[in-house]
N, C-alpha and C positions, 0 to 999 in steps of 0.2 A: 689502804692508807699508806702514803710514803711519809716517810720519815727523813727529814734531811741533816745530814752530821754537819759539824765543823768547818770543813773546810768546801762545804756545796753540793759535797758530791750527795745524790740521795739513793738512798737504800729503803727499798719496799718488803716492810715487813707484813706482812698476812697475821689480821687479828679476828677469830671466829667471834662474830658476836650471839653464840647461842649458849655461850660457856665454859669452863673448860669439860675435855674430853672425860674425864673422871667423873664428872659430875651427872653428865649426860647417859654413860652407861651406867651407872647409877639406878637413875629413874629407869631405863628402859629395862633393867635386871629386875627391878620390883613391879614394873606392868608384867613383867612375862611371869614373876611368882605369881600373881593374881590371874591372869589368865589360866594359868597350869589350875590353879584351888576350884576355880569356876570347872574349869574341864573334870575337875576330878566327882563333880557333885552333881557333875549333869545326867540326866535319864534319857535313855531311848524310849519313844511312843511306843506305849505297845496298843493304839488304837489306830486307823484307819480307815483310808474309802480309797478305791481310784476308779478311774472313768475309760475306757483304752475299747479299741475298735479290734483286737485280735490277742490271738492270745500270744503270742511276741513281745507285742506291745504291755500288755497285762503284767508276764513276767518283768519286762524293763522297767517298769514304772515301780514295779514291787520293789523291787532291789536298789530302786536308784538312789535312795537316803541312808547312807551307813549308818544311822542313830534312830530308825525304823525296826523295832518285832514285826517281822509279819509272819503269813505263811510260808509252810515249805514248799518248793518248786513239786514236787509230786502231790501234796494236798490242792494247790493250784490248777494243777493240770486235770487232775481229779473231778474239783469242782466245776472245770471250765468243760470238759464233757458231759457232764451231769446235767445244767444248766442249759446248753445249745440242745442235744437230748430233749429236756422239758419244752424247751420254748417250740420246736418242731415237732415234739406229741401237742401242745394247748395249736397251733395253728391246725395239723391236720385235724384235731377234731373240729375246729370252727371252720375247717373245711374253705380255709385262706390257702391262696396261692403260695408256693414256696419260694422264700426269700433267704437272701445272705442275711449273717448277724451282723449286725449294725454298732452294738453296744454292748458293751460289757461293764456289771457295774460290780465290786466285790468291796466287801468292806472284812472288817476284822477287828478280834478286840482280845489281847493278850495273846495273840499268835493264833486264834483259833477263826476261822473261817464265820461270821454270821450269814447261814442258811435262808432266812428269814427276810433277812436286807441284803444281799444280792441276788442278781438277777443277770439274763441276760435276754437282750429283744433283735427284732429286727427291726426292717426302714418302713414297715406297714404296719410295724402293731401301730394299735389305735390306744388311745392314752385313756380312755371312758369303759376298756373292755375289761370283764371281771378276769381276776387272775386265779384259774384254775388248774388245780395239780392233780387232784387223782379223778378217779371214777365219778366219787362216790359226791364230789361236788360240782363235776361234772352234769349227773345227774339231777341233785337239784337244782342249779341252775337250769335245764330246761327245760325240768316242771314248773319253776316260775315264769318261764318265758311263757310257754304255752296256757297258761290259766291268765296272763293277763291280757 
């Protein structure tokens, strides 16, 4: 906006029209109190899944949300040979050719690792095949196979 004096000469005054500055850190002083109360009452998950092709990636993905419980990197790595272990005992005994893991799938719920709901597969398991872990069901499965 110019402004012209008396005698013609004009003088350009600058006028914010968003307010004065006072008033404007004002409101932004009271959004950031309100942010700060939110951050102060917020919780980290402590439930999870992730999906990851290695176990690299498994760790990365674990760790990638600083407002994430998960597992510990030694329970992790723990689980993650346990798991490639099983899935390479269930193929040799179905007497499958041997593959790379393909999948990794791990979930968790209050830091602690669910057994139960993960897993991990390769690029040939078959999605219709029984999931077997020990012997001993093992074995029934292929007294039902053979009797039917």
């Amino acid at each position: 906006m110019a402004v012209l004096t008396g005698d013609g000469v004009g003088a350009i005054v600058v006028v914010d029209a968003r307010g004065p500055r006072y008033q404007r850190m004002r409101v932004q002083a009271q959004s950031l109190r309100v942010e700060a109360g939110q951050r102060r009452v917020k919780q980290a998950h402590a439930a999870g899944s992730i999906d990851a092709t290695s176990l690299a990636e498994l760790l990365a993905l674990a760790f990638s949300d600083p407002m994430r419980i998960g597992p510990s990197v030694d329970e992790i790595v723990a689980w993650h040979s346990d798991a490639v272990a099983k899935e390479r005992a269930r193929r040799q005994r179905l007497e499958l050719e041997d593959a790379p893991i393909t999948q990794l799938h791990l979930e968790w719920r209050v830091g602690v690792i669910e057994k139960s709901a993960s897993f991990a597969s390769s690029a040939t398991s078959t999605t219709n095949a029984l999931s077997i872990d020990s012997e001993a069901e093992f074995a029934a499965a292929a007294a039902t196979e053979q009797s039917a």
